[in-house]
VOGU-3710 file (C-alpha; in Angstrom, 3 decimals, decimal comma):
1> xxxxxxxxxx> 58,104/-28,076/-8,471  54,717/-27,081/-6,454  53,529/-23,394/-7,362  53,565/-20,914/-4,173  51,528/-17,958/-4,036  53,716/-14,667/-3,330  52,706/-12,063/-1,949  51,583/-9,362/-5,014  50,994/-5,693/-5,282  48,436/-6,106/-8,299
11> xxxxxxxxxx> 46,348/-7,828/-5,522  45,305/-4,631/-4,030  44,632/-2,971/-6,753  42,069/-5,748/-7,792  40,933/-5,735/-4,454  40,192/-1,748/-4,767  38,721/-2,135/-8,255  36,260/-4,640/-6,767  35,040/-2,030/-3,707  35,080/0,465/-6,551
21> xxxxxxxxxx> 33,412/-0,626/-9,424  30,604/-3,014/-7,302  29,950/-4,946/-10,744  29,924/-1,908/-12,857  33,081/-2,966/-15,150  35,144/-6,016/-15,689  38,786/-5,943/-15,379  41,913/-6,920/-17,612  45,072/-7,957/-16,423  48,058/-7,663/-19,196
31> xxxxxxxxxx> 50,965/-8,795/-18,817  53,648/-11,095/-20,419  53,711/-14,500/-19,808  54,754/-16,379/-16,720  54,394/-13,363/-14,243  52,244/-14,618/-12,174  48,511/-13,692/-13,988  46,956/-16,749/-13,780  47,915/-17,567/-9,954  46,615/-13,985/-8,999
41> xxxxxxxxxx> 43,552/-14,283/-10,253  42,990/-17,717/-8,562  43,807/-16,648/-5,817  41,772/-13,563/-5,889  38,764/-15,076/-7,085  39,173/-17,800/-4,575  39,715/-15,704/-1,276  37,395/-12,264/-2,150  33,938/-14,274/-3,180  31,629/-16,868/-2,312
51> xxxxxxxxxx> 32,557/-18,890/-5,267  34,271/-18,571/-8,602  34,404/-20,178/-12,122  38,154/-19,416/-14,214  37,560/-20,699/-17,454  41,355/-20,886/-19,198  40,987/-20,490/-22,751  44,291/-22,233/-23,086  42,988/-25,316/-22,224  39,577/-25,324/-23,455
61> xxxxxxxxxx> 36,614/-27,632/-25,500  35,528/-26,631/-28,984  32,772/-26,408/-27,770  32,686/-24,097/-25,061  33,827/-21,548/-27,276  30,930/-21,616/-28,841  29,192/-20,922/-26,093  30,216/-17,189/-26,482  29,344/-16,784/-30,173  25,872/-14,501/-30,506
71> xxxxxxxxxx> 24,886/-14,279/-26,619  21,319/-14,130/-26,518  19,961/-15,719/-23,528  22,471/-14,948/-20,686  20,331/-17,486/-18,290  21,314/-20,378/-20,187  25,099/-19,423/-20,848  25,661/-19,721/-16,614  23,737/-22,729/-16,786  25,533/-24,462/-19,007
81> xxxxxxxxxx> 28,618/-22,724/-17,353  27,789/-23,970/-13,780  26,519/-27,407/-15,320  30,297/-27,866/-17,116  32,654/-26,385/-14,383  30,462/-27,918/-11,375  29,970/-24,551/-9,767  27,089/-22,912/-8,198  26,930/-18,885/-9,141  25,683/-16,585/-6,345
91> xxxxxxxxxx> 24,438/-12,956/-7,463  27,031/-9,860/-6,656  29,555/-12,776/-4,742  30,361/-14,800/-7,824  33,146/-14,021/-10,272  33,784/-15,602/-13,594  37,506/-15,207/-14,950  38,371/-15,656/-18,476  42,018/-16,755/-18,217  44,148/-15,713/-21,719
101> xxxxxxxxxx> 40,918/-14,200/-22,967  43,019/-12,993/-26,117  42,355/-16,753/-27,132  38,611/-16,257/-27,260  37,908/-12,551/-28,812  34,022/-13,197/-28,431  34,414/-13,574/-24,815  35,992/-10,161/-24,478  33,154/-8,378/-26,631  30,256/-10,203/-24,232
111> xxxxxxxxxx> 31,828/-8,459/-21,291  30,261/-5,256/-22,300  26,740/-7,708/-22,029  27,409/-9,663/-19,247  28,561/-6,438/-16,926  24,856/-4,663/-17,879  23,811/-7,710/-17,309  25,212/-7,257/-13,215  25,188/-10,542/-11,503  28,757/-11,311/-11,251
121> xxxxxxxxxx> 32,137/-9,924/-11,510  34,430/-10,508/-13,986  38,182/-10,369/-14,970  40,196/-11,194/-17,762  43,961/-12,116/-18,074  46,075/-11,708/-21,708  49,510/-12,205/-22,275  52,147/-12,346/-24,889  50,638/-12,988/-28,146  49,272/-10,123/-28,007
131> xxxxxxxxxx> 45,653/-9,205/-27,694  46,092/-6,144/-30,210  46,173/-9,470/-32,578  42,723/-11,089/-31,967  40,661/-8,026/-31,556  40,464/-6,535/-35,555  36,770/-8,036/-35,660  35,611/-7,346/-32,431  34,045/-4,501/-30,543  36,850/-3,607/-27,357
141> xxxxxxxxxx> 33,950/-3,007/-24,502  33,780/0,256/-22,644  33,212/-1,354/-19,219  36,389/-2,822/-19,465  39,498/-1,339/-17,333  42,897/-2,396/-17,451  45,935/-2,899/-15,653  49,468/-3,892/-16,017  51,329/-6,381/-14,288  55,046/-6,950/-14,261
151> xxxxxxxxxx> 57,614/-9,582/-13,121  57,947/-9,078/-9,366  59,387/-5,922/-8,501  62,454/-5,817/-5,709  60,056/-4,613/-2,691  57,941/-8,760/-3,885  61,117/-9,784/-4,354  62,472/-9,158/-0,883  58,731/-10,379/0,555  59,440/-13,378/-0,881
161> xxxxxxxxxx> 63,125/-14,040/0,894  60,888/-13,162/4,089  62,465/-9,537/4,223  59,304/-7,398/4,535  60,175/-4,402/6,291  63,113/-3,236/3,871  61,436/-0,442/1,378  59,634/1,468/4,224  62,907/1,859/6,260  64,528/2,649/2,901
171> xxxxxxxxxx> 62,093/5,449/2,460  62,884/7,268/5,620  66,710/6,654/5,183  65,992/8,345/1,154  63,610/11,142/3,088  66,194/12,041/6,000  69,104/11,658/3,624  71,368/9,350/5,676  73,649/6,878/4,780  72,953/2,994/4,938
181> xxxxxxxxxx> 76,405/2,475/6,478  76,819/-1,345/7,039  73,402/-2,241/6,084  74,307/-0,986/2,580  76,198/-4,106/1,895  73,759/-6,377/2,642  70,824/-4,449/0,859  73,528/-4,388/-2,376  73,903/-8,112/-1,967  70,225/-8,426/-1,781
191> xxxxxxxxxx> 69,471/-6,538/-4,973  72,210/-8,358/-7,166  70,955/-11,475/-6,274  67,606/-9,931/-7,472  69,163/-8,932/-10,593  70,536/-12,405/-11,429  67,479/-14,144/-10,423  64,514/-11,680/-11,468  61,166/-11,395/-11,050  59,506/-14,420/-12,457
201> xxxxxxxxxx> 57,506/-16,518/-10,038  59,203/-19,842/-11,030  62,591/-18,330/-11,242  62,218/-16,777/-7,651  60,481/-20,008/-6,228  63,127/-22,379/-7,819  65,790/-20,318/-6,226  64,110/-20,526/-2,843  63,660/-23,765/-3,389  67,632/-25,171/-4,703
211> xxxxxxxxxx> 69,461/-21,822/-3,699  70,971/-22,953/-6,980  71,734/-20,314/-9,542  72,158/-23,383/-12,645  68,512/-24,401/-11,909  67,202/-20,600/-11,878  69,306/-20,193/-14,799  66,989/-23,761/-16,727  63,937/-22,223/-15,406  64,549/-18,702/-16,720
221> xxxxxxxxxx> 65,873/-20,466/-20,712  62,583/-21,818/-20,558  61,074/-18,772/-20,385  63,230/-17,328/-23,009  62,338/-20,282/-25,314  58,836/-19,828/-24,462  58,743/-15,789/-25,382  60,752/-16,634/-28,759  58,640/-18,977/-30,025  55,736/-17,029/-29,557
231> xxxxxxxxxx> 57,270/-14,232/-31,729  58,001/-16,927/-33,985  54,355/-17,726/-34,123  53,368/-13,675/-34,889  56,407/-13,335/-36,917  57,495/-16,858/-38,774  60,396/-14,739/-40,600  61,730/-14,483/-36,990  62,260/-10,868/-37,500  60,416/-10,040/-33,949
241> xxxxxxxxxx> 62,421/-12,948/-31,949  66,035/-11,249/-33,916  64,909/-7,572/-31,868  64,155/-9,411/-28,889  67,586/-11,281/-28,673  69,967/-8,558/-29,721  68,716/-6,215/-26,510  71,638/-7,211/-24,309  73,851/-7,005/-26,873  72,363/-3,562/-28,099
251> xxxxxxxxxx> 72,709/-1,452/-24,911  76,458/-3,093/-24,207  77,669/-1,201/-27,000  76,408/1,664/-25,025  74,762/3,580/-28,059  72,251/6,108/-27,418  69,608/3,988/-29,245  68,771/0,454/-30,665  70,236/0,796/-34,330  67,630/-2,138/-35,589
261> xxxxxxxxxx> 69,255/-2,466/-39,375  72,378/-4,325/-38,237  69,966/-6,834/-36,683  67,352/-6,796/-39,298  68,871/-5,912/-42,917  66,554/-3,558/-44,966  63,330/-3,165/-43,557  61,367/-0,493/-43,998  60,123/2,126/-41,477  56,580/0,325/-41,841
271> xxxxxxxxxx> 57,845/-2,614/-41,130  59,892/-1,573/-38,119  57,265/0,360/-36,550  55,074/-2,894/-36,706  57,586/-5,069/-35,292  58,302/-2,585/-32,534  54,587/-2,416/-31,350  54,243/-5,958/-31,166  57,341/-6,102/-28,833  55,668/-3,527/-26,775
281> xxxxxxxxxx> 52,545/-5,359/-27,131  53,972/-8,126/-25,661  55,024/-6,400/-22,302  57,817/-8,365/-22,249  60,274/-5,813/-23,324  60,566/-1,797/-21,949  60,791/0,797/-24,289  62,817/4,038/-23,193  62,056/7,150/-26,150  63,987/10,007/-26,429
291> xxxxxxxxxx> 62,727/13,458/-25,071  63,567/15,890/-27,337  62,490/18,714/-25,142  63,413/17,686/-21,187  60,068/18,951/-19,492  57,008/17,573/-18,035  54,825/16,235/-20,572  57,430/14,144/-21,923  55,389/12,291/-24,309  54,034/15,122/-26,238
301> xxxxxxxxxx> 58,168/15,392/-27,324  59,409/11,923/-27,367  60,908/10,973/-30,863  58,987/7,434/-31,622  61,954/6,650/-34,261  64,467/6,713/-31,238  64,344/4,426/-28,559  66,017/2,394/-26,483  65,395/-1,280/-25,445  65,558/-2,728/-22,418
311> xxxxxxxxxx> 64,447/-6,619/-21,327  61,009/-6,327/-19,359  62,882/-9,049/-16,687  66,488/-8,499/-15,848  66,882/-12,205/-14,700  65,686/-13,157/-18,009  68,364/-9,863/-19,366  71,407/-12,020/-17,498  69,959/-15,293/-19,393  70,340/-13,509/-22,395
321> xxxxxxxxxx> 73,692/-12,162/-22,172  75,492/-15,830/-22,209  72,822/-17,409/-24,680  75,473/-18,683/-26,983  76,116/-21,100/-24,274  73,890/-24,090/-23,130  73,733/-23,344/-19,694  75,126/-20,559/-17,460  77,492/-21,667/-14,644  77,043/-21,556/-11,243
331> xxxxxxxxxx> 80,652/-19,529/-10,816  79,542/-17,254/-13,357  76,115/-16,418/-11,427  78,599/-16,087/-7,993  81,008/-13,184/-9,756  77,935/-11,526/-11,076  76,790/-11,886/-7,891  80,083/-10,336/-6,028  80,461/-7,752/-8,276  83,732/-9,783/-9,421
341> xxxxxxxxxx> 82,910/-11,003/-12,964  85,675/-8,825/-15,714  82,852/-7,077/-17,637  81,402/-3,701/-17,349  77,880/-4,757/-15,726  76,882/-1,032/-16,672  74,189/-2,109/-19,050  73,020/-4,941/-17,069  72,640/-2,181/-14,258  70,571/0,287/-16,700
351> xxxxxxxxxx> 68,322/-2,314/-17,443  67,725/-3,247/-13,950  66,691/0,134/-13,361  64,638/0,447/-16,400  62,587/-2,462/-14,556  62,533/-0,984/-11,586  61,072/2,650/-12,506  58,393/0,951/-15,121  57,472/-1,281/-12,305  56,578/1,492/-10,132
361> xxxxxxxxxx> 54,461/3,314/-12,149  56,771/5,525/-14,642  57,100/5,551/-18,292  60,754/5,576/-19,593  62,451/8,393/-21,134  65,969/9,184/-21,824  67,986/12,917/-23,245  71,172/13,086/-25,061  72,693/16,794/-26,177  75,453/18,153/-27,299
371> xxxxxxxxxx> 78,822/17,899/-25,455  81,318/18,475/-28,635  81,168/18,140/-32,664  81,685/14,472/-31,733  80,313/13,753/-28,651  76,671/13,780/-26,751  75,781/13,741/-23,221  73,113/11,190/-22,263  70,631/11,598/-19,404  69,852/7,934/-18,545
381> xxxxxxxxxx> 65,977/8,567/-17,816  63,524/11,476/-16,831  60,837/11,172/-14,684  58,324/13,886/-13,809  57,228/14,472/-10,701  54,803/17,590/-10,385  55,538/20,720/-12,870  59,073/19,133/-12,148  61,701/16,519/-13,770  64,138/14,442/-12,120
391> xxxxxxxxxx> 67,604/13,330/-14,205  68,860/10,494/-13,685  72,132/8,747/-14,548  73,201/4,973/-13,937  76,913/4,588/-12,565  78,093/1,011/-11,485  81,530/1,385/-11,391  84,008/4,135/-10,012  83,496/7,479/-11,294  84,758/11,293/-10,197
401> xxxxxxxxxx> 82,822/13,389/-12,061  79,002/13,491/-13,430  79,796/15,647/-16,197  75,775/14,513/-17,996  74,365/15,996/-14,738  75,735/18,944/-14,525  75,726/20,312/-17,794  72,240/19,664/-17,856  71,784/21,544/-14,722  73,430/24,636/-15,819
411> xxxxxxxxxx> 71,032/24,104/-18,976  67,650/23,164/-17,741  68,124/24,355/-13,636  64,493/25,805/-13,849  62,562/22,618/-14,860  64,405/20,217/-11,882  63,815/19,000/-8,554  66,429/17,009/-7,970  69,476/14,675/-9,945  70,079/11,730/-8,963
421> xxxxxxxxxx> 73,137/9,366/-9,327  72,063/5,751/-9,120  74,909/3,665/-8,155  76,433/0,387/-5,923  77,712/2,701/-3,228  76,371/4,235/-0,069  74,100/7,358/0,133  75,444/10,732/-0,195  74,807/14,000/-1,607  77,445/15,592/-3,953
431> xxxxxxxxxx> 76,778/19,282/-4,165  73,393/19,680/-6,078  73,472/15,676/-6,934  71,542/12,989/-4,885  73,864/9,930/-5,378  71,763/7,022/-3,888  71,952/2,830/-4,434  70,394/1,218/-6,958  68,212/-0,379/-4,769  66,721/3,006/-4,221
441> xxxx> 65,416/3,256/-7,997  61,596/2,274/-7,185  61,035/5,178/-4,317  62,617/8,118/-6,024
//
């Protein structure tokens, strides 16, 4: 299967670090594995300079590592570097990428030398085992940004089926408040099929490819496979790959948290909160914390011992949910993708949206108070916008009431903008509620 290039937001924002930063800092791109780092950069490097040299420490001599061990004489190291990779360098239009740079920590320390240094740009890539890991001995350079990239997001998504005009015609139907009327159904069709087949690269391109959902579904176990034995490989008690797995099954028992000790036995709160960063480290997963005080500023109240998990993919998410079989069937993929399958799709829905909002820039949060002595309501996520917070609650099925919404309203009217409903129907406004289609979640 030959690798296309899609169309990617993180290319702009390397493209404005480079105008910015004119060889004044390198740049790191994290992200989990497979979503599309490596083919970025390439392509970056390859259209925005003269001439480029992408050394992947996956794939890499002995010897060349060395290379990076006590720089001295910086003259000699792109010597030997345009001798090996059969490059010529060129001052200020030459960049040098160092491709899974978590595999070579001395690399990563030299960047804060070879920026002062100023003849050529560099970025770095790191993925899923994690670069927290390799870095204990080494001194994280200051001239280093960062920035995150995720599986492609719906607006990439849609680029990629050749629909690019979608999210800006979205916005003004959102910004004039207007129904979708009979486009709604095909924009709802559009972003199931982007839940089932996610945001992978090699997922999206083997469904443009076979338009088969079987081989999206063997290219997405892969993937799974992949991420679980690398937590096998940081964790060989298999501890981290047990939290990883039990997500889908986790938020269908609609609790208001991950409740780890069913999955994991006795493990201390050491323990746990190790095995938690790493997940996070990973980027492969989304963490929502509770907000115990609903108001801007969220993280200076979120409760780190309660959280909820969400998959970082939610093609990977629908993998997940029928991994005690082999394969997933093609009808299975075609009820999902009619909205016909007997299951409450609910949580698959909350974790598509938890992709969505990360993907656009927010950090997840989540509120549950009191409704009864036995009973809590549950704001799905809080976003801040301004001095101001926006509720929102996930509905995929039929509902009458928004009983969450409201009493949070009449608690905490001062501190909103606006609620929003996220759900498979049309746009409308219900009183003091926003209720708007899922596909809606990335421009709120």
């Amino acid at each position: 299967m030959n690798m296309q290039v899609f169309k990617r937001k993180a290319y702009n924002k390397l493209l404005e670090w480079k105008l910015r930063s004119n060889g004044r800092s390198a740049i790191l791109i994290e992200g989990a594995r497979r979503v599309g780092k490596s083919t970025l950069v390439t392509e970056f490097a390859k259209q925005e300079y003269k001439s480029c040299i992408i050394i992947d420490f996956n794939n890499i001599t002995d010897e060349l590592l060395t290379w990076f061990d006590g720089l001295v004489d910086l003259d000699y190291l792109f010597l030997r570097l345009q001798t090996y990779f059969k490059v010529s360098l060129h001052t200020r239009q030459s960049v040098i990428v160092f491709d899974e740079v978590q595999k070579c920590p001395k690399a990563r320390q030299a960047i804060k030398y070879l920026v002062a240094d100023g003849r050529y740009d560099y970025i770095e890539t790191g993925s899923l085992i994690s670069i927290h890991q390799n870095t204990k001995d080494i001194t994280i350079p200051s001239e280093e940004e960062s920035i995150e990239m995720f599986p492609m997001d719906f607006e990439e998504f849609l680029w990629a089926l050749g629909h690019n005009d979608v999210v800006p015609l979205l916005k003004q139907f959102l910004e004039k408040r207007l129904p979708l009327s009979a486009a709604h159904l095909e924009y709802q069709r559009l972003l199931r099929t982007y839940m089932l087949v996610g945001g992978m690269p090699q997922a999206v391109l083997a469904y443009l490819q076979t338009n088969n959902f079987q081989e999206v579904d063997s290219i997405k176990r892969q993937i799974v496979k992949l991420y679980e034995n690398d937590f096998i490989k940081l964790d060989p008690s298999k501890q981290l790959s047990k939290m990883f797995l039990s997500i889908p099954a986790m938020l269908s028992k609609n609790q208001s948290r991950y409740t780890p000790f069913p999955v994991l036995g006795r493990t201390s709160a050491e323990e746990l909160m190790n095995l938690l960063i790493t997940l996070e480290d990973s980027k492969v997963i989304n963490i929502a914390y509770h907000a115990d005080d609903p108001n801007v500023g969220f993280a200076l109240n979120a409760d780190m011992n309660r959280y909820k998990l969400f998959i970082g993919d939610t093609g990977l998410f629908v993998t997940l949910c029928f991994w005690d079989k082999d394969y997933t069937e093609n009808v299975i993929y075609q009820k999902l993708l009619s909205d016909k399958l007997q299951a409450n799709l609910g949580y698959i829905y909350e974790n598509l949206v938890a992709q969505m909002l990360r993907a656009s820039g927010n950090k997840l949060f989540y509120f549950t108070f009191p409704k009864d002595e036995k009973h809590n309501y549950e704001i799905d996520f809080l976003l801040s916008r301004g001095n101001k917070i926006l509720p929102i609650e996930v509905k995929s099925g039929n509902y009458r009431t928004f009983d969450s919404l409201t009493a949070f309203a009449s608690k905490f009217s001062s501190r909103i903008a606006k609620s929003y409903i996220l759900h498979t129907k049309d746009l409308r406004k219900e009183e003091q509620i926003l209720c708007v289609p899922m596909y809606f979640a990335s421009i709120i």
